[in-house]
N, C-alpha and C positions, 0 to 999 in steps of 0.2 A: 504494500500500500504506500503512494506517495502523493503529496499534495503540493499541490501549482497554483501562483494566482493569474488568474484569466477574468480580465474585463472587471477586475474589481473586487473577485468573488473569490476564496480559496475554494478549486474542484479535488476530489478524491479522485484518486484513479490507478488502476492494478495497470504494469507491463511487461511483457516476457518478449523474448523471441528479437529475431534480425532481420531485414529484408525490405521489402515493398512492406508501409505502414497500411492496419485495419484499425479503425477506429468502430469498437462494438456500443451501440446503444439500448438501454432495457428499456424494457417497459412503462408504461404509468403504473403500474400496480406493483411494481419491481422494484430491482436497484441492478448495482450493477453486478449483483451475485448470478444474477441467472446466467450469466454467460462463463459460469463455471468450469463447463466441458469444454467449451470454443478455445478460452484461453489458449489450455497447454496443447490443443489439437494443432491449432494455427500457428500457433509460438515456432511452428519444426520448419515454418517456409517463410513469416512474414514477422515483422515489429506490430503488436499486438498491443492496444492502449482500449483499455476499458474502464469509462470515467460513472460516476455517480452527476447524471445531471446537475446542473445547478439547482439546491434546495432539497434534493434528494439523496439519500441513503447519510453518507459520509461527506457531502459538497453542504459548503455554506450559503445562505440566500441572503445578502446585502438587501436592505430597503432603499433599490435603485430598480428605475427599469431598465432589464435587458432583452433579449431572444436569446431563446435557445440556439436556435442557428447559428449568429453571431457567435456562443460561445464555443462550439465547434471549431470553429476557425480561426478565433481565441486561444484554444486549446494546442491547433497545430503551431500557430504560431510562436507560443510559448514553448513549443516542444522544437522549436525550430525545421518543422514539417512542411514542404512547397504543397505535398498532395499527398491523398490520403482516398482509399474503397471505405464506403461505410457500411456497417451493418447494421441494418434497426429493424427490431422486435417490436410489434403494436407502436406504440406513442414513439419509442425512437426512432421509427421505420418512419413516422410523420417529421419528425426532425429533421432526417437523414435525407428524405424530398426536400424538402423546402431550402437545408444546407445545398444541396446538388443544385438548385436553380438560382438559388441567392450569391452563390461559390462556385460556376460549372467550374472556371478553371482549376479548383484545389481540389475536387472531388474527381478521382481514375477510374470508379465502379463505384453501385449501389447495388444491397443485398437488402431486400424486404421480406420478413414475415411476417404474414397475420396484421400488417399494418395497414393504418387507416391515411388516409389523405387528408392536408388541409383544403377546407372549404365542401368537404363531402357530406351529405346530408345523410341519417341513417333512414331504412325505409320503416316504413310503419311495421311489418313483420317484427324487426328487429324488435320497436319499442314495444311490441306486443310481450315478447319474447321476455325483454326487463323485468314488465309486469307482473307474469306469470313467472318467472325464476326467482327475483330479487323482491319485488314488491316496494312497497315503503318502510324504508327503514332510516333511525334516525341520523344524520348524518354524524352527528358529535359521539355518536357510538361506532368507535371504529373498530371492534371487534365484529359487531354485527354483519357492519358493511363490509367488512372485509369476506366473513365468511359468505355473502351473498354474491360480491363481486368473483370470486374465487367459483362461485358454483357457476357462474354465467358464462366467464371466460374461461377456467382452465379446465371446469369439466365439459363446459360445452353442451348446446343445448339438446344434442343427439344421445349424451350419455347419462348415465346418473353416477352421483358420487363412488358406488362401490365399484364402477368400472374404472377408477384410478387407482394409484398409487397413492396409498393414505401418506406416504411421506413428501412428495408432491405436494397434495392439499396442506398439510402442514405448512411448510415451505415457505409455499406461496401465498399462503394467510399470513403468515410472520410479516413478511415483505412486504404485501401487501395493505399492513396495520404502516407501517412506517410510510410507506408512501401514502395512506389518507392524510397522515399527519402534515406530511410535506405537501401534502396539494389545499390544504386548509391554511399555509403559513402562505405558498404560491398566491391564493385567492386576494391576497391584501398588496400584493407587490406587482407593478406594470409590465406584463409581460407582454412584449410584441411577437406579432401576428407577421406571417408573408403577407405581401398584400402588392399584386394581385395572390390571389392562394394557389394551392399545387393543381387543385382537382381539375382545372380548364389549360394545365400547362406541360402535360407529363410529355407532347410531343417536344417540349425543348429541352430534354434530360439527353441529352446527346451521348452520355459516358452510355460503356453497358449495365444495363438492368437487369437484377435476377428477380424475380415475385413469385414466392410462394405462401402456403398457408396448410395447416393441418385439416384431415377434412370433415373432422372433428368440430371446426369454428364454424363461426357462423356464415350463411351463405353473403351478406354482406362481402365480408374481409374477401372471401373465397372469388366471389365480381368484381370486386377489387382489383387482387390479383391478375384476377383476367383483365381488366381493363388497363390496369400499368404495363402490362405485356405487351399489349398489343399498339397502345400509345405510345409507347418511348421505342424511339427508330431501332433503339439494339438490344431490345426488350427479349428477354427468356421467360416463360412461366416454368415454373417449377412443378411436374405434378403433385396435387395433394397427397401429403405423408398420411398414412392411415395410421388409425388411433392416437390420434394428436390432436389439440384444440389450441389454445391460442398462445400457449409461451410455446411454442414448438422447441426452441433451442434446448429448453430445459427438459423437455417429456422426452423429446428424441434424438437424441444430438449424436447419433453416429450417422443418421441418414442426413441432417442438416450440416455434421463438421464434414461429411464427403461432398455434399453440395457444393458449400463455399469453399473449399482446397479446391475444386474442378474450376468453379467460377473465378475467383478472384485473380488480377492480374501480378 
């Protein structure tokens, strides 16, 4: 573990390995443990940097407004990095677009899973979906929320809980309790938006694009997928990994650390 100050903020951030740099991004319900297996996978071909967002896990949140993107590139440049592949998992896969069009030049590849887009509307099914998985729960109880967000996403609304790994659910409830925390401190601090947003711009992602999703997640993320594919000019869909839902890195990371070693430059 080492800590860097970038845009103001001191970021946490794990690194191993030599070569062409990956910058791995977690999730919103995460930190950046979930990319635990990726690490030492990648570490054997590439310099390997896996930070705790700003405000989350191990990272500081200054009462400044920044972006997440910005810190990205914050990040490389403090590390003294021209360019960098990203990897982003859900919400850091939303980072990792917006970094790619805000930064084409410092961005060499982007690897999506399970990630959402900015400026992407979810469809009613979806919010059906919340209702009947999660329901209303208080938000200042983050136990609660945790265990409902955890049922939504990482079991997926195809399985029930005993179709996981109770060490998983654990996990990712643990993690998940600390990032409600960090997105209730985020809620008071100015956080900038792409703008225009990714969702009408994925044909100007010029680097190659990999997009996959477990097929386990929701049919959302999963059109997604297919739509980044097929929008970004050097776009790959990855076929959906079976019995996987939305942290794929973490449920299956021998078919996702073979992915990204094939993909990455």
């Amino acid at each position: 573990m080492a800590k860097i100050e970038v845009n103001g903020a001191q970021l946490t951030y794990d690194e191993a390995g030599s070569g062409s740099a990956v910058v791995l991004l977690h999730a919103g319900i995460a930190d950046r443990r979930m990319w635990r297996a990726q690490l030492p996978a990648l570490a054997a071909r590439h310099r390997v940097i896996v930070p705790d967002l700003r405000g989350y896990g191990d990272s500081e949140l200054p009462p400044a407004p920044f972006a997440h993107h910005d810190d990205v590139i914050g990040l490389l440049d403090a590390l003294g990095l021209d360019r960098a592949a990203l990897v982003g998992c859900s919400f850091g896969g939303k980072v990792a677009v917006d970094t790619a069009l805000a930064y084409p030049a410092r961005v060499s590849a982007v690897a999506l899973l399970g990630a959402p887009v900015s400026g992407n509307e979810w469809s009613e099914e979806t919010e059906q979906l919340w209702e009947e998985l999660v329901g209303d729960v208080d938000p200042q109880d983050f136990t609660a929320t945790a265990a409902g967000e955890v049922r939504f996403w990482v079991v997926g609304p195809s399985r029930k809980p005993a179709d996981v790994d109770p060490e998983l659910i654990r996990f990712a409830e643990e993690m998940d309790r600390r990032a409600l925390a960090a997105e209730l401190a985020l809620s008071a601090v100015e956080v900038g938006e792409l703008d225009p947003p990714a969702i009408d711009r994925l044909g100007e992602l010029g680097m190659p694009v990999l997009a996959g999703a477990g097929a386990d997640d929701l049919g959302d993320i999963r059109r997604l997928a297919d739509r980044i594919a097929a929008e970004a000019p050097h776009g790959v869909r990855l076929p959906d990994v079976p019995d996987a839902a939305h942290l794929l890195p973490l449920e299956k990371p021998e078919p996702v650390n073979a992915a990204l070693l094939d993909f990455l430059p």
